[in-house]
C-alpha positions in Angstrom: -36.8 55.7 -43.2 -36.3 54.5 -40.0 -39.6 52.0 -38.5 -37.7 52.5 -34.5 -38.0 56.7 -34.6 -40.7 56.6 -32.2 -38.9 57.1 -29.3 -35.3 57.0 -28.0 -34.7 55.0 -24.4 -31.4 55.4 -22.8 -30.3 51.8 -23.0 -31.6 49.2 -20.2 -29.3 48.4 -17.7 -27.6 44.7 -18.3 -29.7 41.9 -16.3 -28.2 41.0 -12.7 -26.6 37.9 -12.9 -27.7 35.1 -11.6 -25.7 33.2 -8.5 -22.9 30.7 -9.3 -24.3 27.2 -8.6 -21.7 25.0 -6.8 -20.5 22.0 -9.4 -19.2 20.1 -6.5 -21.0 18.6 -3.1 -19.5 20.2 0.5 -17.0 17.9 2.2 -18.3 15.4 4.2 -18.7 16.6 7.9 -16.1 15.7 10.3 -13.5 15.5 6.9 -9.7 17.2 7.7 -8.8 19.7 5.6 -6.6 18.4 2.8 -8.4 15.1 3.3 -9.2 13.3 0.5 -13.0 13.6 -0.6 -15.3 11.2 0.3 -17.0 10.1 -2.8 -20.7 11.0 -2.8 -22.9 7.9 -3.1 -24.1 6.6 -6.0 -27.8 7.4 -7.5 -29.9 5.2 -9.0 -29.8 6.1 -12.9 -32.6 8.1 -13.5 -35.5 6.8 -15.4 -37.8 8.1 -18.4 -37.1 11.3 -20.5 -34.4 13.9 -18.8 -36.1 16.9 -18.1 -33.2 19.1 -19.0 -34.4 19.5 -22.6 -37.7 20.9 -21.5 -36.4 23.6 -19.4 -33.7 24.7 -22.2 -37.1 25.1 -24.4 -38.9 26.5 -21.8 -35.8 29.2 -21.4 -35.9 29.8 -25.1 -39.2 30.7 -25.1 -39.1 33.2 -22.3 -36.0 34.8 -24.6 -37.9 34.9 -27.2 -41.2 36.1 -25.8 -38.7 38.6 -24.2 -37.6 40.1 -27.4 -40.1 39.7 -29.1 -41.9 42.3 -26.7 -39.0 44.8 -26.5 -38.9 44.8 -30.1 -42.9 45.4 -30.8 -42.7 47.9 -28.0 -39.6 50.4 -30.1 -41.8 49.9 -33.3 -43.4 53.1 -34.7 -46.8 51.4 -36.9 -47.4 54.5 -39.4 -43.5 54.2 -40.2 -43.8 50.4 -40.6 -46.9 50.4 -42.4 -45.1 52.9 -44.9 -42.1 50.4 -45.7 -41.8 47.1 -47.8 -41.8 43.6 -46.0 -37.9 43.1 -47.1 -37.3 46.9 -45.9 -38.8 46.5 -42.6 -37.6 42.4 -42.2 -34.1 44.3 -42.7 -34.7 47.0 -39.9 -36.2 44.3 -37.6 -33.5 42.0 -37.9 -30.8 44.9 -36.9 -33.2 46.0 -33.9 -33.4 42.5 -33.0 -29.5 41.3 -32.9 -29.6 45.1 -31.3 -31.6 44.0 -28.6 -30.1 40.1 -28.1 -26.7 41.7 -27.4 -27.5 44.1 -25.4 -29.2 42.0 -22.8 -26.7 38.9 -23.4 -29.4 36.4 -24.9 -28.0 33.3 -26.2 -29.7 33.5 -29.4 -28.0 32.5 -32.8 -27.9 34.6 -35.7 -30.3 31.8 -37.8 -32.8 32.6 -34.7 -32.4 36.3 -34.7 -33.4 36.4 -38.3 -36.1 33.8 -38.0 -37.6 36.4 -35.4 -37.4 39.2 -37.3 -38.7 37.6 -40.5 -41.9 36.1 -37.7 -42.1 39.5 -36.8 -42.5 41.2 -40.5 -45.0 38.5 -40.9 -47.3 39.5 -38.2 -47.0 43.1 -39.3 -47.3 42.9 -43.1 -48.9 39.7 -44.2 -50.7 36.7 -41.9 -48.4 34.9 -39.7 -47.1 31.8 -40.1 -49.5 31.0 -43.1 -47.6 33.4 -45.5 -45.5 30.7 -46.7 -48.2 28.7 -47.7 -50.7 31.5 -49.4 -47.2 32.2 -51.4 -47.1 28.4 -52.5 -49.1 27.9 -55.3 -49.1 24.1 -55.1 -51.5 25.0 -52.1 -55.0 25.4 -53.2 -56.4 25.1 -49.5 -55.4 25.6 -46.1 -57.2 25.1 -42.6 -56.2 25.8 -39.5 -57.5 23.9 -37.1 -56.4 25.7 -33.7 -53.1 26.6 -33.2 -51.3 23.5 -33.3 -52.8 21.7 -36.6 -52.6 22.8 -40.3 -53.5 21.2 -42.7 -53.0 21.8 -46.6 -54.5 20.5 -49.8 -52.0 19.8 -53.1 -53.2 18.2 -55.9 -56.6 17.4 -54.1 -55.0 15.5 -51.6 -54.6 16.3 -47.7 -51.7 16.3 -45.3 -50.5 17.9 -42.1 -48.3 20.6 -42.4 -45.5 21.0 -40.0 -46.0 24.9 -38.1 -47.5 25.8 -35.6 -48.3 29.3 -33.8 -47.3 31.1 -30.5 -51.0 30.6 -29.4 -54.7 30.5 -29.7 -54.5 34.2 -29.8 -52.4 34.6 -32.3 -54.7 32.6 -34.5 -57.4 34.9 -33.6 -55.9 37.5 -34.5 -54.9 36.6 -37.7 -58.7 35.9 -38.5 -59.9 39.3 -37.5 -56.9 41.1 -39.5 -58.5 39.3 -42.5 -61.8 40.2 -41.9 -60.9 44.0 -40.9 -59.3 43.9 -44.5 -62.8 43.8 -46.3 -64.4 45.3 -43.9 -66.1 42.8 -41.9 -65.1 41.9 -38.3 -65.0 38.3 -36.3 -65.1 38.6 -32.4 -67.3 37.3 -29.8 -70.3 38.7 -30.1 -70.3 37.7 -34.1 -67.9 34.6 -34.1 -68.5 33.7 -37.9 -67.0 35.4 -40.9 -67.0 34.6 -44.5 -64.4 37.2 -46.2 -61.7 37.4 -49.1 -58.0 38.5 -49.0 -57.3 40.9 -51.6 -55.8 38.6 -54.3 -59.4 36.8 -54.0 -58.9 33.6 -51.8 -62.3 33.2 -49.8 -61.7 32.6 -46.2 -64.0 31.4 -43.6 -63.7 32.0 -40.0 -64.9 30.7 -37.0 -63.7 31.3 -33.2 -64.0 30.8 -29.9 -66.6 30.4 -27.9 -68.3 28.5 -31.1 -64.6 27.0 -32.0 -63.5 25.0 -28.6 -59.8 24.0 -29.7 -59.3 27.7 -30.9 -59.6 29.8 -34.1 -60.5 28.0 -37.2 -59.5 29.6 -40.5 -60.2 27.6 -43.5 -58.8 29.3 -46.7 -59.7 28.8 -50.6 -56.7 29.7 -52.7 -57.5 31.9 -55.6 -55.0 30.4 -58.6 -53.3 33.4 -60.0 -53.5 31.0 -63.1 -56.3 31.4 -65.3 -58.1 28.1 -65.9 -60.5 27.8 -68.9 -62.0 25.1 -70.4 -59.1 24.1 -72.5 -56.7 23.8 -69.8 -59.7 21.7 -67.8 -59.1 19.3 -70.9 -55.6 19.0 -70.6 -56.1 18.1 -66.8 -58.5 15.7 -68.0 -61.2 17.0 -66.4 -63.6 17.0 -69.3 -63.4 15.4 -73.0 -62.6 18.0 -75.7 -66.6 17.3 -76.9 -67.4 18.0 -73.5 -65.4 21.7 -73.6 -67.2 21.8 -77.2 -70.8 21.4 -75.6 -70.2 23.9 -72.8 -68.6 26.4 -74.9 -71.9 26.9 -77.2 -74.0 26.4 -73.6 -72.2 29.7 -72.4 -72.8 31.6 -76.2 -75.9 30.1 -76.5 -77.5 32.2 -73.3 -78.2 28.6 -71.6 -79.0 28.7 -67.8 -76.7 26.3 -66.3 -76.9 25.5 -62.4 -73.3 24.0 -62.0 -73.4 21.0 -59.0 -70.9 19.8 -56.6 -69.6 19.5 -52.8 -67.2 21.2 -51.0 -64.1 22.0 -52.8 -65.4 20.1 -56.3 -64.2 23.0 -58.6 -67.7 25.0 -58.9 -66.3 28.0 -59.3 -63.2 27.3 -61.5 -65.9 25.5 -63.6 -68.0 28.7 -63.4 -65.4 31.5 -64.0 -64.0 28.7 -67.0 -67.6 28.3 -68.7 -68.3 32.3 -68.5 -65.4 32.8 -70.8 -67.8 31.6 -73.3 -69.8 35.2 -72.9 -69.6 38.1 -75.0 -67.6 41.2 -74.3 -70.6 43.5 -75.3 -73.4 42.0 -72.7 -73.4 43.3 -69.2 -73.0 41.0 -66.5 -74.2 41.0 -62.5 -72.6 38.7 -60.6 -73.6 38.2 -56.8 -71.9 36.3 -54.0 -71.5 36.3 -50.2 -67.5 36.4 -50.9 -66.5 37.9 -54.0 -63.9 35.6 -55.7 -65.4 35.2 -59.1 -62.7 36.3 -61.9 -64.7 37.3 -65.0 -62.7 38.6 -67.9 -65.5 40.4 -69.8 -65.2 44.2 -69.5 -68.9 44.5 -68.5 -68.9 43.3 -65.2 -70.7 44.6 -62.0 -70.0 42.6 -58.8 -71.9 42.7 -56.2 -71.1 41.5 -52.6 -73.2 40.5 -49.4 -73.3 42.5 -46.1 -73.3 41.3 -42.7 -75.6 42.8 -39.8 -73.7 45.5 -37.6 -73.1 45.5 -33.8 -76.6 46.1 -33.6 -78.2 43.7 -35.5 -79.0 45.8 -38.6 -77.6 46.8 -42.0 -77.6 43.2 -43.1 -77.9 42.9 -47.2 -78.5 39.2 -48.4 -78.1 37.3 -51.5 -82.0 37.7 -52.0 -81.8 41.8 -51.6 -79.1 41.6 -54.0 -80.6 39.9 -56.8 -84.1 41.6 -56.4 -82.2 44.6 -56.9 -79.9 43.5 -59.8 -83.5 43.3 -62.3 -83.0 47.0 -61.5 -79.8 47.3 -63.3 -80.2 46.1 -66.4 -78.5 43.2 -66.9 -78.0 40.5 -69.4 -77.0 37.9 -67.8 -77.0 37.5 -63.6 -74.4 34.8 -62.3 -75.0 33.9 -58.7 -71.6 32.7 -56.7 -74.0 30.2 -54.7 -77.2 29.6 -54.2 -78.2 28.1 -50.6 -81.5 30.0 -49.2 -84.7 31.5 -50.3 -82.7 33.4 -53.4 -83.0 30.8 -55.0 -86.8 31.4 -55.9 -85.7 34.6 -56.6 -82.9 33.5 -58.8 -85.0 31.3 -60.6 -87.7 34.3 -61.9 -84.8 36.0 -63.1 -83.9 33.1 -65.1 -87.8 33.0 -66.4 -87.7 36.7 -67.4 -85.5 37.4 -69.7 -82.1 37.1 -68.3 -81.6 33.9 -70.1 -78.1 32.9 -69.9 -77.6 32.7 -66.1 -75.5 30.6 -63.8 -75.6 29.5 -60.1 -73.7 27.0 -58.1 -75.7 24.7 -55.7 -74.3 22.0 -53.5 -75.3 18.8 -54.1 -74.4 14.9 -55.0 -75.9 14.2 -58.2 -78.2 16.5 -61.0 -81.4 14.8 -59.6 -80.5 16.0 -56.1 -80.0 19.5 -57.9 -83.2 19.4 -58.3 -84.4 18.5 -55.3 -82.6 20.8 -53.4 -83.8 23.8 -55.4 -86.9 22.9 -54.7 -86.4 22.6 -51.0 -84.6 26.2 -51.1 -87.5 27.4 -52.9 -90.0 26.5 -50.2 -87.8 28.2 -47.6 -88.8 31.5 -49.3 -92.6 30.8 -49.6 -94.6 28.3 -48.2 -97.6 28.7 -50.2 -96.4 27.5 -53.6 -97.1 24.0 -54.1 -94.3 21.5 -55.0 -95.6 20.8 -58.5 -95.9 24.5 -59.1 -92.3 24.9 -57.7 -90.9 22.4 -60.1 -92.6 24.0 -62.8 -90.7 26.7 -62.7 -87.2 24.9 -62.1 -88.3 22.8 -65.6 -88.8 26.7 -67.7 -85.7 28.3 -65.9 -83.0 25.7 -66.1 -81.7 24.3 -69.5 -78.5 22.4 -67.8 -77.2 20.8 -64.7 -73.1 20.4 -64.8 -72.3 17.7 -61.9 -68.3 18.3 -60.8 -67.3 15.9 -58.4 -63.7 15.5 -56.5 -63.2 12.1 -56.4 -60.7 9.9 -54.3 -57.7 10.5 -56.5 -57.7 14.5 -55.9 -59.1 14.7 -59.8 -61.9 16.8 -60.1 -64.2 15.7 -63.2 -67.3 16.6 -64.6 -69.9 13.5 -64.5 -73.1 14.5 -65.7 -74.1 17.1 -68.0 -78.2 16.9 -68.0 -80.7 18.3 -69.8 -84.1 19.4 -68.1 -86.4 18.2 -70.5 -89.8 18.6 -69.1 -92.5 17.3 -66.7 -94.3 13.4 -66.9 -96.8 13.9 -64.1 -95.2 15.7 -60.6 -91.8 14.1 -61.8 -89.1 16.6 -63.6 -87.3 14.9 -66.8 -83.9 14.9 -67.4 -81.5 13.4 -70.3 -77.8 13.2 -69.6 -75.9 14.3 -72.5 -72.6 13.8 -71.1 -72.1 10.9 -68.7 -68.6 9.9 -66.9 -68.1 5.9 -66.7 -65.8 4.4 -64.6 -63.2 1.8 -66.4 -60.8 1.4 -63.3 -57.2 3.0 -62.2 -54.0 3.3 -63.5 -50.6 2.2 -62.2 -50.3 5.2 -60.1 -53.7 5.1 -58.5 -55.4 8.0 -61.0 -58.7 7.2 -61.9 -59.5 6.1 -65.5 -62.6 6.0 -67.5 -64.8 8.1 -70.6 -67.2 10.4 -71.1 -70.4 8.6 -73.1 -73.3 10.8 -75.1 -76.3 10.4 -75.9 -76.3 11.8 -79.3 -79.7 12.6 -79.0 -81.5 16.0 -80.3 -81.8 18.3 -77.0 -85.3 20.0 -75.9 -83.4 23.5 -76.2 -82.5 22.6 -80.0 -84.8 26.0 -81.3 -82.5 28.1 -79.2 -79.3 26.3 -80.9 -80.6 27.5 -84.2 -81.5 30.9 -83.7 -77.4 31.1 -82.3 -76.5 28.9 -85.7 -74.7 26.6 -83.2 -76.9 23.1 -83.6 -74.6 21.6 -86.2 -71.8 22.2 -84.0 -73.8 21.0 -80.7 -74.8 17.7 -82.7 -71.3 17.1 -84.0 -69.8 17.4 -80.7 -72.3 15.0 -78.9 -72.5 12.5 -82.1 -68.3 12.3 -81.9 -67.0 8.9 -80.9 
């Protein structure tokens, strides 16, 4: 199948060529004929950067711009859309060189097919960032405008060396991505949160909001599986510590799992929920679906912007109100960030024991506090001590995961809410990181200390048959 049987043109007639430009200066007025030349005088040697460099680019581009538009223009989409990317990368490049030698571009064969394989990009996958969303070593990528991107391996940042014809290109890129789930980013709604289809979240924001052009700022969804085991191994938490978190997740604990940006919530959540059991049906709820539950009970559930007209918006809040309706054992909440998370928090207090959420923050205490403060954007007529209340009966653990300054990402606090001493909510850490110093390649070093101590929640640990386990793993040296 042939992507160029849209239409057949009678080939374009060859460019005119352009004059001859004389190599040599006139002779001199008043010189005989046969005369020896007069010499031209000498020019001062010119000074800075020679400018023909620029123009050769400048040239290049216009080629390519050239080609690039003859080629789009003989391309049939529904054929195109039909073939693979080597099928169609293979077609391009023959319609390309085509093309080049007809009109007598001076393009070599490397930059034909670095042209065609630009141009399968732009029609089958994202551009110049294809490369990179193929690389697994990159778990992030932002785009800055088109001119900067910047990657993330191993938790560490660096600049990545492409770039992208222009602004508009980036642009489009981000509203390809968002059409793919059915949301849209333009002018008139310049901010998108979305997923590509193996489950990377993306975020989006353009101009007029973004001045320096498009910014696209993707998290990579690892095609492998992480679990708590393989957490160990990365030395993210102790083996008591995978132990402890393990019988959390059987146990029907709710856990609200703390971080910042790019800490490893989610890994830590899809890792922890591996813990559930097969037969209990689980509702999980997120602006971008990019949770990876392996439990064949699993309803997901997914936010919905407002329209063109400002309506037909679904929230996190409408989502989880409606969950209760469905029955479910357990309700896991990508992230909580607004009013939901009153909402989220009466789940948790009736009946549907068991449930997770993310939250951003620095440390457990914080968690609290910024509960709290959610809580009081949903209703202002609960008073604080009434609010904490209910965060002290809903919540049985706060997991703290922090990124820290070697790219490691590490669990440092796993607290229990113990109860209330006045207006003031009580917590015990059962798991605490301690810093010992670094190693010779800069990697931080340090252990994980318990408490050993008996846990408020110890009545649910018996009715599971789990508190000899829970008090060997905590009592382990």
């Amino acid at each position: 199948m042939s992507v160029f049987g849209r239409r057949t043109e009678a080939p374009l007639p060859p460019p005119p060529a352009e004059p001859a430009k004389a190599l040599a200066q006139p002779p001199a007025q008043g010189a005989e004929a046969g005369a020896a030349p007069v010499p031209a005088p000498a020019r001062p040697a010119a000074r800075g950067p020679r400018p023909e460099p620029e123009v050769k680019i400048a040239e290049k581009q216009r080629m390519l711009t050239k080609l690039r538009s003859e080629v789009m223009d003989r391309i049939d989409p529904a054929v195109a859309a039909e073939l693979p990317p080597e099928a169609l990368r293979k077609q391009l490049e023959a319609v390309v060189h085509e093309v080049a030698e007809r009109d007598r571009l001076q393009l070599t064969a490397r930059e034909q097919a670095e042209l065609a394989e630009e141009l399968t990009q732009d029609m089958v996958g994202y551009g110049p960032l294809d490369p990179l969303l193929k690389d697994e070593s990159v778990t992030e990528i932002m785009v800055n405008g088109p001119n900067a991107v910047f990657v993330e391996r191993a938790g560490l940042l660096s600049q990545w060396p492409i770039k992208f014809r222009s602004p508009e290109q980036v642009t489009s890129i981000a509203q390809k991505m968002a059409a793919g789930v059915g949301r849209r980013v333009d002018e008139s709604s310049p901010l998108v949160d979305c997923r590509l289809p193996d489950g990377s979240r993306v975020n989006a924001v353009i101009p007029p909001l973004a001045i320096d052009g498009a910014v696209i700022t993707i998290r990579k969804f690892s095609k492998k599986k992480i679990d708590l085991g393989k957490m160990v191994e990365f030395g993210s938490i102790s083996e008591q510590m995978r132990k402890v978190l393990e019988i959390a997740g059987r146990c029907r604990l709710n856990i609200v799992i703390s971080g910042g940006t790019g800490s490893g919530k989610t890994t830590l959540m899809n890792a922890i929920s591996r813990s559930i059991e097969n037969t209990e049906r689980i509702v999980t709820i997120e602006d971008a679906a990019e949770l990876q539950l392996q439990q064949p009970h699993v309803v997901r559930l997914e936010t919905r912007p407002p329209n063109l007209e400002g309506k037909g918006e679904v929230n996190q809040r409408d989502l989880i109100k409606n969950a209760l309706r469905m029955r479910p054992d357990r309700i896991i909440v990508g992230e909580v960030r607004g009013p939901e998370a009153l909402d989220m928090l009466q789940a948790m207090n009736t009946g549907h024991d068991g449930s997770i959420c993310t939250v951003h923050s620095n440390t457990p205490r914080d968690a609290l506090t910024r509960i709290e403060n959610l809580v009081m954007m949903g209703t202002a007529s609960l008073p604080p001590r009434a609010v904490r209340i209910q965060i002290t009966n809903a919540v049985d653990l706060i997991v703290q995961i922090q990124r820290m300054r070697d790219g490691g990402r590490r669990i440092t606090h796993v607290s229990e809410i113990v109860g209330m001493e006045g207006d003031v909510v009580t917590m015990n850490d059962v798991f605490l990181f301690e810093y010992t110093g670094d190693d010779s390649k800069g990697r931080i070093q340090g252990r994980w200390v318990s408490s050993g101590i008996r846990p408020g929640f110890a009545d649910r640990l018996d009715y599971f048959g789990l508190q000899p386990a829970w008090m060997a793993a905590v009592q382990a040296e």
